[in-house]
C-alpha positions in Angstrom: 18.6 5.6 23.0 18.1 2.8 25.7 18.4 -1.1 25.0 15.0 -3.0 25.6 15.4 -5.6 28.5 13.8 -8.3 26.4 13.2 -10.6 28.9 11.2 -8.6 31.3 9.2 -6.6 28.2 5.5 -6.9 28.5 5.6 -7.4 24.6 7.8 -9.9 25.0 5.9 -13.0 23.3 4.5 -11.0 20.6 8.2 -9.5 19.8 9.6 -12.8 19.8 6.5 -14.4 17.8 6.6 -11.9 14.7 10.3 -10.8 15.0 11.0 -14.2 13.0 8.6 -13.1 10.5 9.8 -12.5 6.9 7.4 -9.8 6.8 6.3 -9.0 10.2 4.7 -5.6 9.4 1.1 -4.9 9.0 -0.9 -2.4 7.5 -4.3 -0.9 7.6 -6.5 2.4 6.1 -8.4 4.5 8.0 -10.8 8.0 8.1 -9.6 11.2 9.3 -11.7 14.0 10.0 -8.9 16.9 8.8 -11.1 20.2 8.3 -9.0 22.1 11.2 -5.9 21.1 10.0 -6.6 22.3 6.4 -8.2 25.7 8.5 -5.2 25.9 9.8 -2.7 25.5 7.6 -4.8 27.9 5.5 -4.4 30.7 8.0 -1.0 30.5 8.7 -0.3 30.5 5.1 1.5 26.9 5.4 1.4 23.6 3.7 -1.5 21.7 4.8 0.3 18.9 3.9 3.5 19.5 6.2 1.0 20.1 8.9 -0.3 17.1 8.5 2.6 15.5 9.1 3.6 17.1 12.0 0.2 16.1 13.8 1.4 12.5 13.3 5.0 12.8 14.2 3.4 14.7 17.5 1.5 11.9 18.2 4.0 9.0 17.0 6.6 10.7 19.7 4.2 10.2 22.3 4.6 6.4 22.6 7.9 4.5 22.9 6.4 1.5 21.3 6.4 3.6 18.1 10.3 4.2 18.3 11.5 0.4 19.1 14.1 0.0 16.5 16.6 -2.9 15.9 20.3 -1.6 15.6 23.2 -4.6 15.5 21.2 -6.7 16.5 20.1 -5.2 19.9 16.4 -3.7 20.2 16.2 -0.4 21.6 13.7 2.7 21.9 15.7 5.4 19.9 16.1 8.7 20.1 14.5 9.8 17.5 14.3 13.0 15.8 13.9 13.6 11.8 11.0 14.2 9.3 11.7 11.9 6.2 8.7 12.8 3.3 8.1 12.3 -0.3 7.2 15.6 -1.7 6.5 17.1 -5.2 7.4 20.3 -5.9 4.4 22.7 -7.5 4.9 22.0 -11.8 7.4 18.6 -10.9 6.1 15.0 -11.7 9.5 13.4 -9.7 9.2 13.3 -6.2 12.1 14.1 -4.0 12.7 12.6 -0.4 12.9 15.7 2.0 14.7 14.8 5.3 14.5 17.7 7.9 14.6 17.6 11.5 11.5 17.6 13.8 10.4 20.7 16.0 7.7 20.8 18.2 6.8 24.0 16.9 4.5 23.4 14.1 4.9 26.8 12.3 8.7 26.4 13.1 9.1 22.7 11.3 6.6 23.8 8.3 9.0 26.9 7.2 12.0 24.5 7.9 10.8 22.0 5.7 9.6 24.0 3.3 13.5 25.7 2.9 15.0 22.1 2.9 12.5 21.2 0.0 13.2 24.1 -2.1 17.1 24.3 -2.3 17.1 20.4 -2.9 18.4 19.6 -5.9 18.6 15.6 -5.9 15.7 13.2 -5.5 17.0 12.9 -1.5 19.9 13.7 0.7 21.8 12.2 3.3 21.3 12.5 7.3 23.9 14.6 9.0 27.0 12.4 9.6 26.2 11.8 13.4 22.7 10.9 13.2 21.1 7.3 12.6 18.9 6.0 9.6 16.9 5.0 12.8 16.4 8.5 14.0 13.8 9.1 11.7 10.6 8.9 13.3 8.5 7.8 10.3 8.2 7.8 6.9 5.2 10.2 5.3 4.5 10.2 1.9 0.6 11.1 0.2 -1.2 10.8 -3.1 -3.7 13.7 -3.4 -3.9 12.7 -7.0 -6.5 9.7 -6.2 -8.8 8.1 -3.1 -6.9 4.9 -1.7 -8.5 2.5 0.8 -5.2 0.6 1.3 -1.6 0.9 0.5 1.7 -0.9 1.0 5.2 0.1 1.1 8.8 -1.4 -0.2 10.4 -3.1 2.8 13.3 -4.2 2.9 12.9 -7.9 4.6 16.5 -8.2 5.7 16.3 -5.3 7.7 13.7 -6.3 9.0 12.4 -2.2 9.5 10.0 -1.1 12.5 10.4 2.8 11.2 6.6 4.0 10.6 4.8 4.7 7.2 2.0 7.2 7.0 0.9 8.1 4.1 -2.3 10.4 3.0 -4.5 9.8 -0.1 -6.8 12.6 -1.8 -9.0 14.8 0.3 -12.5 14.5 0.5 -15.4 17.0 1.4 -18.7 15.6 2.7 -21.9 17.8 2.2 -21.2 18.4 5.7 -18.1 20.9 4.5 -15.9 18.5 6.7 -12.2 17.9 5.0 -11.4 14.1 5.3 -8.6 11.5 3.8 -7.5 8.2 4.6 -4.8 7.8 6.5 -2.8 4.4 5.6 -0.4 3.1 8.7 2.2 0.4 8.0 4.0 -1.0 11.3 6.0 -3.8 12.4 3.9 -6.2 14.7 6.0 -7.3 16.9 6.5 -3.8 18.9 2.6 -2.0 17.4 -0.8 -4.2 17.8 -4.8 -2.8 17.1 -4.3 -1.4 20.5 -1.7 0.6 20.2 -3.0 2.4 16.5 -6.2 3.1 18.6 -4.0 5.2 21.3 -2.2 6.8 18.4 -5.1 7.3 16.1 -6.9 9.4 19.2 -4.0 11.4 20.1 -3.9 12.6 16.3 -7.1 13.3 17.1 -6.2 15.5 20.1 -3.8 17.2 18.7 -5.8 18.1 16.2 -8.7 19.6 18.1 -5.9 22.1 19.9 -4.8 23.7 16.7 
């Protein structure tokens, strides 16, 4: 974790214009082209889901601006280093909150997560005691029950929150054969812009087309 000199930042008047805001997040909807992640999920015998995930926390560790956090009352690029997802289990209709830690190793943090989900007996558990609720590098959650072309999350406005949500909505196929959903991105303005979601957006991309 390393403070952010505030006064020499080159987001400096956009942090301090929407840091005041009672809401300073925004939020937007977006197409993604999935049909290799779903290939491979399928061939490693993993969740296509987890993958997902792990293609955005991939890309979302890429850029610092995507881990500025504000911790008593400093703002700081954290380390971070936890998976925090809603997930249903197969016959449920409660979901639980499934924290696990991040791996690089896609195959590695799927079979990880997929342990941590199944001997989970309440809706969500704690991170260990010497890690941060700021640790967590986003929150995912999806609805492949319905299409969404927008979604927003529960914030808590005191808190004023610059941790990620992704979320996932039902998955589509084109008469191409092509596997698409939207992908729904909610992010505190004063450390993400447009700019910023593009960069992201096309390293998700990237990582994709290496699977």
């Amino acid at each position: 974790m390393k403070e952010i000199d505030l006064d020499s930042w080159k987001r400096k008047d956009i942090f301090n214009l929407y840091y005041q805001f009672d809401i300073p997040q925004i939020s937007l909807c977006t197409p993604l082209d999935v049909s290799k992640v779903f290939e491979f999920a399928k061939s490693k015998g993993l969740s296509f889901y987890f993958c997902l995930c792990h293609v955005f926390y991939t890309a979302l560790l890429k850029f610092e601006e995507f881990m500025v956090r504000s911790i008593n009352g400093k703002i700081v690029v954290e380390d971070c280093e936890f998976a925090n997802m809603c997930v249903m289990k197969p016959g449920e209709e409660i979901f639980k909150i499934v924290v696990s830690r991040y791996y690089p190793n896609i195959e590695k943090f799927c079979n990880e997560t997929k342990k941590k989900l199944q001997s989970q007996t309440t809706f969500t558990e704690s991170l260990p005691s010497n890690a941060r609720r700021s640790q967590v590098i986003a929150y995912m959650s999806c609805t492949p029950w319905f299409e969404f072309t927008h979604i927003t999350h529960p914030q808590d406005v005191q808190r004023n929150s610059f941790v990620p949500h992704v979320s996932f909505d039902k998955m589509k196929i084109n008469e191409k054969g092509e596997r698409w959903v939207n992908v729904s991105l909610q992010v505190n303005h004063a450390a993400i812009d447009g700019f910023l979601i593009g960069k992201l957006l096309d390293e998700v991309k990237s990582i994709i087309n290496h699977l």
